[in-house]
C-alpha positions as CSV (number, residue, x, y, z in Angstrom):
1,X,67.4,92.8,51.4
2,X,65.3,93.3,49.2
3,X,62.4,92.6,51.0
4,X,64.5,94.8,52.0
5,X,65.7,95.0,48.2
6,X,64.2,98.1,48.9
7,X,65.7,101.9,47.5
8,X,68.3,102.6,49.8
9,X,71.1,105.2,48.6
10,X,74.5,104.8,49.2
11,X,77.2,105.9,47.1
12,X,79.6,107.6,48.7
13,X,81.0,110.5,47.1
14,X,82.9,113.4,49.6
15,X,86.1,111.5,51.0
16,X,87.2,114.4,53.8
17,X,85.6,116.4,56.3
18,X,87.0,119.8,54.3
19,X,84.7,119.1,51.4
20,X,82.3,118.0,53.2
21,X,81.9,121.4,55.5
22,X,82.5,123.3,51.6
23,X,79.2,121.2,50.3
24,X,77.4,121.5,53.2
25,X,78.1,125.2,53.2
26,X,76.6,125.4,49.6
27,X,73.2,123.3,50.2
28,X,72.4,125.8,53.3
29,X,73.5,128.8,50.9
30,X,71.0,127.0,48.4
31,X,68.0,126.5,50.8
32,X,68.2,130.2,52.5
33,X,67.9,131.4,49.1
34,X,64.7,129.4,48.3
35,X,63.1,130.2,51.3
36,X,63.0,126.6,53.0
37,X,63.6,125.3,56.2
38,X,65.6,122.0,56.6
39,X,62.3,120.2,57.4
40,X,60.5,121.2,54.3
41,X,63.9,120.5,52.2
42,X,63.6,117.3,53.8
43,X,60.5,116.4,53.5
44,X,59.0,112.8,51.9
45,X,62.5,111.5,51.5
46,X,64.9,112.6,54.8
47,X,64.6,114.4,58.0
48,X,65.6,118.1,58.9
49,X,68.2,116.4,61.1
50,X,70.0,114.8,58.6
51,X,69.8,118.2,56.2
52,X,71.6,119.8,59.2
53,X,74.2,117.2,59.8
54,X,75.0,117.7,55.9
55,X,74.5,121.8,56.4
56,X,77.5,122.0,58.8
57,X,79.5,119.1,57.4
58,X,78.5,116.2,59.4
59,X,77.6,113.6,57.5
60,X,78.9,113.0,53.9
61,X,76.1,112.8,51.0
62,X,75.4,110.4,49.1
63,X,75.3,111.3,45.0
64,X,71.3,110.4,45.6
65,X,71.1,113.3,48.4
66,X,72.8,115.8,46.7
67,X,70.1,115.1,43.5
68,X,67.3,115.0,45.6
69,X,68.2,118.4,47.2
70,X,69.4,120.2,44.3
71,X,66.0,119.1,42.1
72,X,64.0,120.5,45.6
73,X,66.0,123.9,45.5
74,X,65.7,123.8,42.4
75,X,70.0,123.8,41.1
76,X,71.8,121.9,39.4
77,X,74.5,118.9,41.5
78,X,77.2,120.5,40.2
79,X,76.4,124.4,42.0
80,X,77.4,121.6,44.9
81,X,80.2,119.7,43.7
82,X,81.8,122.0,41.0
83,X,85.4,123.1,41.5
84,X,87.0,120.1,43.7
85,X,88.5,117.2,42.7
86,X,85.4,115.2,41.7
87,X,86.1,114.3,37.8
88,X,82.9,114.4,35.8
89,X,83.0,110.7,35.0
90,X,82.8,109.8,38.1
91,X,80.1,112.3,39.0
92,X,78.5,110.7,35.4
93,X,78.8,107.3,36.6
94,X,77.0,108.1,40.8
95,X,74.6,110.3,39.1
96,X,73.5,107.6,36.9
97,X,73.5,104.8,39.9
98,X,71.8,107.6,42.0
99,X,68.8,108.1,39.3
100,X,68.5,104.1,39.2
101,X,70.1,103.4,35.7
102,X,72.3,100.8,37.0
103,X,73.0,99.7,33.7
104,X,74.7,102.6,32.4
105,X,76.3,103.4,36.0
106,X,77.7,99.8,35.7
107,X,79.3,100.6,32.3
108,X,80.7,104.0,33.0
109,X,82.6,102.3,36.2
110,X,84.4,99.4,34.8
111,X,85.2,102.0,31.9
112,X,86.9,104.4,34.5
113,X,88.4,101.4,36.5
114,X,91.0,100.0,32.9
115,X,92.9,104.2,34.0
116,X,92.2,103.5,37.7
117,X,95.9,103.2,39.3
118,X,95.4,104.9,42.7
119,X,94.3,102.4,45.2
120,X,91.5,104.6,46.6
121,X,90.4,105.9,43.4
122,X,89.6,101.8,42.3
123,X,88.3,101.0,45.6
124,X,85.4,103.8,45.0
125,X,85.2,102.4,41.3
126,X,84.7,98.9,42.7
127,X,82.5,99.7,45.2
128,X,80.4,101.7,42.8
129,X,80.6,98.4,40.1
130,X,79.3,96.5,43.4
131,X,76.0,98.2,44.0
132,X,75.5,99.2,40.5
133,X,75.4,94.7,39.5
134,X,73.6,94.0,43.1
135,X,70.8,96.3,41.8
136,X,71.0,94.6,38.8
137,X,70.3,91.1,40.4
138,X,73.9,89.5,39.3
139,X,74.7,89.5,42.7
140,X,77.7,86.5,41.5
141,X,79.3,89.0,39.7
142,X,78.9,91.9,42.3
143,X,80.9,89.3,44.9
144,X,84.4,90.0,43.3
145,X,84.6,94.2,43.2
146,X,83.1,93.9,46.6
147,X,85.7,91.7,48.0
148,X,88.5,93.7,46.6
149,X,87.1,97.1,47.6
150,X,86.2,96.3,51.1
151,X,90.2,95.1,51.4
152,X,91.6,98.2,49.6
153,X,89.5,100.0,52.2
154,X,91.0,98.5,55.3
155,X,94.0,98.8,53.7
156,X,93.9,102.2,53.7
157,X,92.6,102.5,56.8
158,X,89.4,103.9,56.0
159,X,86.8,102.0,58.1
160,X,83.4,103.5,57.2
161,X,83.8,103.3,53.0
162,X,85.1,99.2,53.9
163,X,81.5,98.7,56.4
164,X,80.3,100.6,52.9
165,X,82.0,98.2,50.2
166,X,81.4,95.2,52.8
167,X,77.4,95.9,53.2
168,X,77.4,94.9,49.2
169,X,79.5,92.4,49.3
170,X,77.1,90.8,52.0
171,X,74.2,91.7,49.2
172,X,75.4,89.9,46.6
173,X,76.3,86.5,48.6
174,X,72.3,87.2,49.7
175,X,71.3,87.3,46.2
176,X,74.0,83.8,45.8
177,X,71.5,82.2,48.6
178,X,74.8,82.5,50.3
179,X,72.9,83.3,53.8
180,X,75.4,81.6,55.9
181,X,78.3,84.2,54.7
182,X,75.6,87.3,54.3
183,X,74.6,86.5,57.9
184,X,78.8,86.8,59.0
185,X,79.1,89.7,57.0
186,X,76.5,91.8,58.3
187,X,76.7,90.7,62.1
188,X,80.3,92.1,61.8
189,X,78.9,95.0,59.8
190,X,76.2,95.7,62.6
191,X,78.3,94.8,65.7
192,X,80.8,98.0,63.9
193,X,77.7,99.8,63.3
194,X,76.5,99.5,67.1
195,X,80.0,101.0,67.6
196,X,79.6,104.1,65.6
197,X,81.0,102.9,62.5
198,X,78.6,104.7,59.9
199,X,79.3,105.4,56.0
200,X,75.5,107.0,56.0
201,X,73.5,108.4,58.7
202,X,71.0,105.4,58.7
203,X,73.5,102.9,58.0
204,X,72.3,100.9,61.5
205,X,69.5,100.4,60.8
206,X,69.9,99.1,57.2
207,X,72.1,96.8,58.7
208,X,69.6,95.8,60.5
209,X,67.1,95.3,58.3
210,X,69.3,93.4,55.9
211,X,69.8,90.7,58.5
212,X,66.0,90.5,59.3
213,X,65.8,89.8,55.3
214,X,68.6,87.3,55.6
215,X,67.1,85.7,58.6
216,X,63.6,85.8,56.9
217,X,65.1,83.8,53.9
218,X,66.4,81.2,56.0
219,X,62.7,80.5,57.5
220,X,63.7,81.9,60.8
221,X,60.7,84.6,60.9
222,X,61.6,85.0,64.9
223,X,64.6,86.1,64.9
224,X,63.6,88.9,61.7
225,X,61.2,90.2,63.7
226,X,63.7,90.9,67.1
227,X,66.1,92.5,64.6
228,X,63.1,94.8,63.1
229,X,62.1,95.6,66.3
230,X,65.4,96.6,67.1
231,X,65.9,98.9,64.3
232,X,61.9,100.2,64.7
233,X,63.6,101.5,68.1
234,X,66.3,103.7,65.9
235,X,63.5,104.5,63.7
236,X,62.5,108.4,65.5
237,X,64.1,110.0,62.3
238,X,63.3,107.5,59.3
239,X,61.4,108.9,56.4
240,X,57.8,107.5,55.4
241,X,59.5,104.5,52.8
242,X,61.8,103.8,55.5
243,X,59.2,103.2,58.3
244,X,56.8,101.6,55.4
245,X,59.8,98.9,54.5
246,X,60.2,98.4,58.5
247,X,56.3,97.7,58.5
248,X,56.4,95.7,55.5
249,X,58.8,93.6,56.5
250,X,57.4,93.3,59.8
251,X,54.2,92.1,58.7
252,X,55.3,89.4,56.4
253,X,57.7,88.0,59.5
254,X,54.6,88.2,61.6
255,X,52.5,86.1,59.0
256,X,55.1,83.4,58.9
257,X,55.5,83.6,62.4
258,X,51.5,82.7,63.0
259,X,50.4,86.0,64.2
260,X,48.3,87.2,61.8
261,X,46.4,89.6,63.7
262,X,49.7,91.4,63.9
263,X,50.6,90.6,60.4
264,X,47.0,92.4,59.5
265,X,47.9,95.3,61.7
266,X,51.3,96.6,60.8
267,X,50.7,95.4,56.9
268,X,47.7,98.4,56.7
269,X,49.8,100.9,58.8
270,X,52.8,100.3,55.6
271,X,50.1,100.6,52.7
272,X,49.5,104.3,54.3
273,X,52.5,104.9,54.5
274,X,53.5,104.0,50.7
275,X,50.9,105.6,49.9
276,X,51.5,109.1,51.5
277,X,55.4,108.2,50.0
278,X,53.5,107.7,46.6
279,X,55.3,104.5,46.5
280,X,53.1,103.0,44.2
281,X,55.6,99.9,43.0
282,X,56.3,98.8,47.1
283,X,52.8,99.2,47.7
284,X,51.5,97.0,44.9
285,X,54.2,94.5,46.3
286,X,52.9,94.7,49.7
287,X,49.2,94.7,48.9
288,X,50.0,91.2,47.4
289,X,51.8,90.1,50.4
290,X,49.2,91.0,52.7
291,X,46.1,89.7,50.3
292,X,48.0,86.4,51.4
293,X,47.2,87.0,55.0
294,X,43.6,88.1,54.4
295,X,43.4,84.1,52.6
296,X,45.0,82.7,55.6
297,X,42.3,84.3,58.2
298,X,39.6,83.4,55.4
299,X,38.6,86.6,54.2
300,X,38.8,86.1,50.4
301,X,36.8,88.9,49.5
302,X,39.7,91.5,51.0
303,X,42.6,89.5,49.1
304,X,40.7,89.8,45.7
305,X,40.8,93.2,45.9
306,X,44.3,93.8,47.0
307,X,45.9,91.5,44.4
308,X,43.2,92.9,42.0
309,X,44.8,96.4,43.2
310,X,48.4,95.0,42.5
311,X,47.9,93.4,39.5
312,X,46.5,97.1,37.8
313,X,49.5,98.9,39.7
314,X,52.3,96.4,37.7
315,X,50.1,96.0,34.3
316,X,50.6,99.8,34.3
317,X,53.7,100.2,35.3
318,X,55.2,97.1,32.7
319,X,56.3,95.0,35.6
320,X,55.7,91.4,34.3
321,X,58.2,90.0,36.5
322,X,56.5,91.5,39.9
323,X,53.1,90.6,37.9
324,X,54.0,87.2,38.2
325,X,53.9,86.6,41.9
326,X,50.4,88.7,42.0
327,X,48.9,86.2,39.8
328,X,50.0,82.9,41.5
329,X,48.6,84.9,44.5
330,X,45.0,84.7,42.6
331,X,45.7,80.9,41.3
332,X,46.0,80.5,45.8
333,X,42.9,82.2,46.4
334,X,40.9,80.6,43.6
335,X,41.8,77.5,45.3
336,X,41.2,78.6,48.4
337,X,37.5,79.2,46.6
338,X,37.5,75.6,45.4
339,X,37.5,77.0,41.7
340,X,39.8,74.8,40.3
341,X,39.0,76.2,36.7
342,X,40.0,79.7,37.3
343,X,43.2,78.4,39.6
344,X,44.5,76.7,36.6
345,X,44.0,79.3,33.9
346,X,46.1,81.5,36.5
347,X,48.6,79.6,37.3
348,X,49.5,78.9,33.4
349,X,49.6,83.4,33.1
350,X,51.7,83.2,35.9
351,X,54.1,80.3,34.8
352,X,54.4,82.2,31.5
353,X,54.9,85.7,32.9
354,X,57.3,83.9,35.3
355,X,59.3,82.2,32.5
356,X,59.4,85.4,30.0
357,X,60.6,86.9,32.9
358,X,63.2,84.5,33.8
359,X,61.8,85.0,37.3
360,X,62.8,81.5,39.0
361,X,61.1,82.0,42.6
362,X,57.9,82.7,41.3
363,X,58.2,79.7,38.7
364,X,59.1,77.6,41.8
365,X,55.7,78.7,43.7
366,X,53.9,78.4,40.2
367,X,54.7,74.9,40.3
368,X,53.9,74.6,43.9
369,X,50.3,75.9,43.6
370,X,49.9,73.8,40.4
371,X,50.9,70.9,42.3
372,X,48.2,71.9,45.3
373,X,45.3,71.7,42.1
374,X,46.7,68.4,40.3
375,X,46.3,67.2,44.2
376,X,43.0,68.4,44.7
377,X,41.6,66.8,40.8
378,X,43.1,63.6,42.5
379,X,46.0,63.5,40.2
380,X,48.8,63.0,42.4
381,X,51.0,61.8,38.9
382,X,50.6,65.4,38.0
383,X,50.8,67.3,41.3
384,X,54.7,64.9,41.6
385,X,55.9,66.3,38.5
386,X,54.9,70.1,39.3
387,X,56.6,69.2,42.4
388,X,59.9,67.8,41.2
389,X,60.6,70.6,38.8
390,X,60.0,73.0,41.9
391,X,63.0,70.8,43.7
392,X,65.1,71.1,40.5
393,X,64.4,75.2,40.4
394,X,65.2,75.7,44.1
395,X,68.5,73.7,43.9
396,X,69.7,75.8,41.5
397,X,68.0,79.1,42.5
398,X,67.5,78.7,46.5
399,X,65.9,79.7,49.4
400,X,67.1,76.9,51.0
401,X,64.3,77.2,53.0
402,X,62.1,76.9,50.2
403,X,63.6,73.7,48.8
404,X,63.2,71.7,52.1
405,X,59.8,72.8,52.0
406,X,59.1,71.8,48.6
407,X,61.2,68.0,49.1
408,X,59.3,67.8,52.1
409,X,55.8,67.6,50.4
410,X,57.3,65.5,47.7
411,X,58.5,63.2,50.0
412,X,55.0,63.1,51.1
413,X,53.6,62.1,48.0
414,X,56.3,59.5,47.1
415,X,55.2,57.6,50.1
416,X,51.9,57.8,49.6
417,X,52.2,56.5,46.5
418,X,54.5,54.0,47.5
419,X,57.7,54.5,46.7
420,X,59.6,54.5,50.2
421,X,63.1,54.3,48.9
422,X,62.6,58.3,47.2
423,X,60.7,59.3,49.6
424,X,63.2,58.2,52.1
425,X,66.5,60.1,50.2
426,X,64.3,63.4,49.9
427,X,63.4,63.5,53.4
428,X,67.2,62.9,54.1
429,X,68.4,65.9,51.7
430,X,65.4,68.0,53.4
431,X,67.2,67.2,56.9
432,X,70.7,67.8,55.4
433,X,69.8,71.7,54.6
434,X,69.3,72.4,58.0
435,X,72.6,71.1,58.7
């Protein structure tokens, strides 16, 4: 997820194959005057086969389609929507999610759901409320509209807008560290999906891709990369970010996994492609994934200039939260490069960009590297205290995975240093999180 956290669109906003012939009937009305074909209206973002599926009334947009297309053609969303029963605030509120102000989206939902009496009327609101606080990153909040929209769905027998509501409601139990419950929720989600079950043309392989993340997040790099593989066989008609994500993913799952040749391979192939997407933001966060690889096959040289790369894409952009795991990425490969001086000047940027931020993963890894340097001076006191306030972050913050890492190698220093009995009980609570 968001490794896959990545842009997908998908509110939902024509309810009945009528409106969606009348809409479809107005985009190719739209495009024939401009002089386009489907492929050029399509191009960067979707394919000519999805333009025609919406064209003859196919496939339902989403509020992010229909503002992509008309700013292509040139028109305004409403020449689309205008005149059927789509009230403005609504259009307001799917516009707004569409553009990426989740903030105001949020507000304009729960503000339309205190008049919301018709059951599928809140269930849209809700569902809307979901994604809008899963983009947000308060994916404990997003659990509760979820829940109730994806029931108001099924109880009005509308299967595709509940696999909708039900993809974010397995979203924001990810976000929870909740990976047991995302993992049910999507397998049901995908095994619907496999059956033709499909709010959005590419809603497979999302699916898919969301339980490569989940599985990623649970250390189980493996079985990501058979469900990437799987959806890199639907992927004949993705656009260039989809394919890069795929990629992306791909090579971070092949790192884990050991096979970093692969890992090299597939990571170049998704910086072209985010960089023919313009993606700058995905490719800065890939180019610091991958400078990790380049450190693990020992070319240190290569890594210093991705993350160098990354770091001038999110100064420039104002992304101190994304800055923060760039520059713990330096503080790795100025240890890998023995400098213990500069590793320690960048891992006290990155624990303050990380704590500004509020940015708890990267203040976990902060902690881990500084740990790895107090080891390396010969201060294990030190390198046990960066270690046990990593434990304290990832019990509160997950991955799961993460934290029995992290007790693991302080178990290993409590025994070293002596202490049997702690190391003992964090060994055992390492064990127990596999269970």
């Amino acid at each position: 997820m968001a490794q896959t956290e990545r842009k997908t669109r998908q509110v939902t906003v024509v309810d009945n194959r009528p409106l969606a012939r009348k809409i479809g009937a107005r985009i190719r009305q739209a495009r024939l005057a401009s002089g386009q074909t489907q492929a050029e209206l399509a191009k960067g973002q979707y394919t000519a086969a999805y333009i025609s599926a919406l064209e003859l009334g196919h496939a339902k947009p989403s509020m992010a389609a229909l503002a992509f297309i008309a700013d292509r053609l040139g028109v305004p969303v409403r020449d689309f929507v205008g005149g059927d029963e789509i009230g403005p605030s609504r259009l307001e509120a799917d516009l707004l999610l569409a553009s990426g102000d989740f903030q105001g989206a949020l507000d304009r939902y729960q503000a339309l759901l205190e008049g919301a009496t018709d059951r599928r009327r809140r269930a849209e609101l809700l569902r809307g409320s979901a994604e809008a606080l899963c983009r947000l990153n308060r994916g404990g909040e997003a659990i509760g509209p979820a829940a109730e929209a994806a029931e108001l769905f099924r109880t009005l027998h509308r299967p595709t807008d509940a696999a909708d509501a039900g993809y974010w409601l397995a979203y924001a139990h990810f976000q929870q560290d909740n990976i047991v419950e995302a993992r049910a929720l999507l397998s049901g989600l995908l095994e619907g999906a496999r059956a033709g079950v499909q709010p959005v043309p590419d809603f497979r392989f999302r699916v898919l891709m969301a339980i490569a993340s989940v599985e990623m997040r649970d250390d189980e790099h493996l079985r990501a990369i058979d469900y990437m593989e799987e959806a890199r066989g639907l992927g004949g008609d993705l656009d260039l970010r989809r394919r890069a994500n795929l990629l992306s993913g791909l090579a971070l799952s092949y790192r884990e996994a050991g096979d970093l040749e692969a890992s090299v391979t597939t990571g170049i192939q998704s910086l072209a492609l985010y960089r023919a997407a313009e993606a700058e933001r995905d490719e800065a966060s890939l180019s610091g994934n991958l400078a990790l690889t380049y450190m693990r096959v020992g070319n240190l040289d290569r890594a210093d200039e991705l993350l160098a790369s990354a770091s001038a894409t999110f100064e420039r952009l104002g992304e101190p939260r994304l800055l923060a795991h760039i520059v713990e990425s330096q503080a790795q490969v100025a240890l890998a490069r023995s400098d213990l001086a500069a590793a320690d000047e960048l891992t006290t940027r990155a624990m303050e960009l990380a704590e500004q931020t509020d940015n708890y993963h990267a203040l976990a890894s902060v902690r881990q590297t500084a740990s790895r340097i107090a080891r390396e001076r010969g201060d294990s006191v030190a390198a046990a205290g960066h270690l046990q306030t990593a434990v304290e972050l990832l019990r509160e913050h997950g991955p799961k995975a993460r934290l029995q890492e992290a007790l693991a190698q302080l178990a290993d220093l409590r025994r070293a240093g002596g202490d049997l009995a702690a190391a003992t009980d964090l060994y055992a609570e390492a064990l127990r999180i596999r269970r």
